[in-house]
N, C-alpha and C positions, 0 to 999 in steps of 0.2 A: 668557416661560418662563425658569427660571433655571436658570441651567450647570449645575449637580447634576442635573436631569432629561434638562437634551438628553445630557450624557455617558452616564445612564443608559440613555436613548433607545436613542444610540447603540450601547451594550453588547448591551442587546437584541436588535440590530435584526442587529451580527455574527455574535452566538451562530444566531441564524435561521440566516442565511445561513450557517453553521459546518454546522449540522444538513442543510441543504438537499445542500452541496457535499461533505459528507467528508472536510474538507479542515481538519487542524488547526491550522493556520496563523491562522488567521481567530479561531479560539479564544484565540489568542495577542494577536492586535491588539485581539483585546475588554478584556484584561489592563489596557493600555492604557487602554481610557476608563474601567475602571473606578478605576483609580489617578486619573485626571484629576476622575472623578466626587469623590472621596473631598477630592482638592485642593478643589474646588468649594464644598465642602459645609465644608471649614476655612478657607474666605473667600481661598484664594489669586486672583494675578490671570489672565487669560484667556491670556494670555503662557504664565503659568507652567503652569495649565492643560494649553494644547497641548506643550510644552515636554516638560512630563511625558511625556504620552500618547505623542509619538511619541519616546521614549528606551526604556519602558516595552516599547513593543511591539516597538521595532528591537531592542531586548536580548533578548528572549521569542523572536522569531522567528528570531533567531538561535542560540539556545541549542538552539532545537526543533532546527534545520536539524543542526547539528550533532550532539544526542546521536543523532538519526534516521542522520543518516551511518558517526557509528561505530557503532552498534548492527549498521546492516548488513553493513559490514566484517567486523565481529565474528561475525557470521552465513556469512557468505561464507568466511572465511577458516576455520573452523572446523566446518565442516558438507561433507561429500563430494558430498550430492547439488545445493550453490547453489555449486559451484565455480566453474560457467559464468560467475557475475556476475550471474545474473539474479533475487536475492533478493526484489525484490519480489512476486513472480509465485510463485516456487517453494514459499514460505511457505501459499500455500493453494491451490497445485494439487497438490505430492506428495503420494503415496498417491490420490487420487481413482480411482475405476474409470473403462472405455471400454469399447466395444464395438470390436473389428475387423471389419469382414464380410469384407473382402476384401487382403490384401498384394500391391500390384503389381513386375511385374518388377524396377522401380530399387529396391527395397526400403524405399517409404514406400508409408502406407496414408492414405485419407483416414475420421477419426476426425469424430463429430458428440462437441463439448465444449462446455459453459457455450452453448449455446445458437446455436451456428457452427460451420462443419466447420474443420478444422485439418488439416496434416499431420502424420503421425506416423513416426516413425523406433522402430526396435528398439535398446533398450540392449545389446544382445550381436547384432552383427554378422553374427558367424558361429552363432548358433545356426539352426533353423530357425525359421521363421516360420510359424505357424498363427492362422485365423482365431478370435476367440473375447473374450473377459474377459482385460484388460489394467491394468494399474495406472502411471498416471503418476509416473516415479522422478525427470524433469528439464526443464526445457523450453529447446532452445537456438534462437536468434530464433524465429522463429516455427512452432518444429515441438516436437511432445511427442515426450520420448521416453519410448517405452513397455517395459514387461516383462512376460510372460503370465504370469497368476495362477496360481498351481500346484495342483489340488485335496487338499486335506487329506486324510490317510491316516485313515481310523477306529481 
């Protein structure tokens, strides 16, 4: 088999496993064999090959890590509702609806979300609590905090 197909193999074989995992990273290290591939294929030697590939992808995966970090920063620090820190969550849980059925004495309720019950807390403290349609404003460890849906005036 020659280096030009096992790197592309290889490429392949990441990008799968990228698609399988979710996980961009792996997109990154396929970067990697394909630069290796490309060496392969202009007759460099297996040295330089691997040499490549893993510069290729420690540069990539590092570059990812990074703009992913300040982006979230930048998210965090500029957005009221991911103040908490917890950006990557809040990104595709604010706004979502719940249901309440019921708000207990401590003043959490237990919400059925994405498919598991959570707890949920009120973003206004002191307003009243009523059971009903709720919209996710924040989520701090592991409790949503909710606000009741207001119904629109006609």
């Amino acid at each position: 088999m020659s280096h030009t197909l096992f790197w592309g193999i290889a490429m392949l074989l990441l990008i799968a496993a990228e698609l399988m995992t979710g996980t961009f990273y792996l997109l990154m290290i396929s970067l990697g064999a394909l630069v290796a591939a490309l060496a392969a294929q202009l007759g460099a030697s297996v040295t330089a090959q691997c040499l490549l590939a893993a510069c290729v992808s420690t540069v990539a995966v590092l570059a990812w890590h990074l703009l992913r970090t300040l982006r979230q920063r930048r998210t965090a620090s500029s957005s009221p509702e991911t103040a908490t820190g917890n950006a990557t969550f809040n990104g595709l849980d604010i706004g979502e609806p719940v249901q309440v059925q019921v708000w207990r004495a401590d003043g959490t309720a237990r919400v059925h979300y994405r498919g598991a019950p959570w707890t949920a807390i009120a973003a206004d403290p002191a307003a009243p609590r009523q059971a009903g349609s709720h919209t996710v404003v924040d989520i701090r460890g592991n409790q949503l905090v909710l606000r009741p849906v207001t119904p629109h005036a006609p």
